[in-house]
N, C-alpha and C positions, 0 to 999 in steps of 0.2 A: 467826422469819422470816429469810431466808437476805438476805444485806448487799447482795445484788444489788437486791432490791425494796424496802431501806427509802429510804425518800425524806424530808428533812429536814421535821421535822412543822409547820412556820410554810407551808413551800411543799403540804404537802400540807392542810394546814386553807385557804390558799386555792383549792388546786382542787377541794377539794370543794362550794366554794359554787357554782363552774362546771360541774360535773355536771350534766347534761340531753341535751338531744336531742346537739347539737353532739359531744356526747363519748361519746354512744352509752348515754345515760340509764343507770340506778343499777343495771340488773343484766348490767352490761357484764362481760364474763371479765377483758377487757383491764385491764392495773394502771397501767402507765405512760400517763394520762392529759393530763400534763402534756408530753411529745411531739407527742400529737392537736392541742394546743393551738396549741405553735407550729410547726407541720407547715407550713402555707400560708405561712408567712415562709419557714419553711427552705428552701420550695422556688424562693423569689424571687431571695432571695442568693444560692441557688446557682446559677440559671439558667445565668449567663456562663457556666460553667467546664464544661458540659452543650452547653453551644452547637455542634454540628460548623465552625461558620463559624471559630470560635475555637480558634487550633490556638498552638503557641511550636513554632516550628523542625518542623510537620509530626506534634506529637505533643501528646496531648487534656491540658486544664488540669483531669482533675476529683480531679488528687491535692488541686487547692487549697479543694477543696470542704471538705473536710476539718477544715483551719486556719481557714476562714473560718465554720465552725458551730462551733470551740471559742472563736473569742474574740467570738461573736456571743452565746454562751451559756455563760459561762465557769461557772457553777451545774449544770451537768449532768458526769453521771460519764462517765469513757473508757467505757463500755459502753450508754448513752443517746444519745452519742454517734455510738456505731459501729452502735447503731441508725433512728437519723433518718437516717444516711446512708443504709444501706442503703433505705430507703422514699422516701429525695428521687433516691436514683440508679434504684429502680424509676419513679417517676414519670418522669422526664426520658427514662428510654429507652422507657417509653410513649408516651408524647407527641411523642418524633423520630417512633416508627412511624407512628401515629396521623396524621402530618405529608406521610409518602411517597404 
């Protein structure tokens, strides 16, 4: 299995006991289940930095989005990472639209 999907086996023997509806039940494709997990936090923390109201000097805070899901989850790799972002920066610009 390629080093991108192995996931430390104490963290993965506890997400497997959370397998069900919530994570898209047992014959889900998806592997990184343990993202699903904390997805609705990720997307709390980063709220602020998503905010249009919230700007520094006229220019958007969502580089800090960044730093603030590595040291919120310092157990996930640079590429788990740069995945929850990318699905917390999809939500947030849904949810502006969603807004207009």
């Amino acid at each position: 299995m390629p080093a991108v999907f192995q996931v430390n086996k104490a963290k993965m023997d506890d997400l497997n006991s959370k397998v069900g509806a919530e994570t898209g039940g047992v014959n889900d494709r998806r592997v990184q289940h343990n993202l699903r997990l904390i997805f609705e936090n990720a997307c709390r923390i980063t709220a602020p930095f998503y905010d249009p109201a919230q700007s520094w000097g006229g220019s958007s805070l969502t580089m800090y989005a960044r730093q603030t899901l590595c040291e919120a989850y310092p157990e996930l790799t640079q590429q788990e990472i740069a995945l929850l972002l990318s699905g917390v920066a999809r939500f947030h610009k849904g949810a502006a639209k969603n807004n207009l």
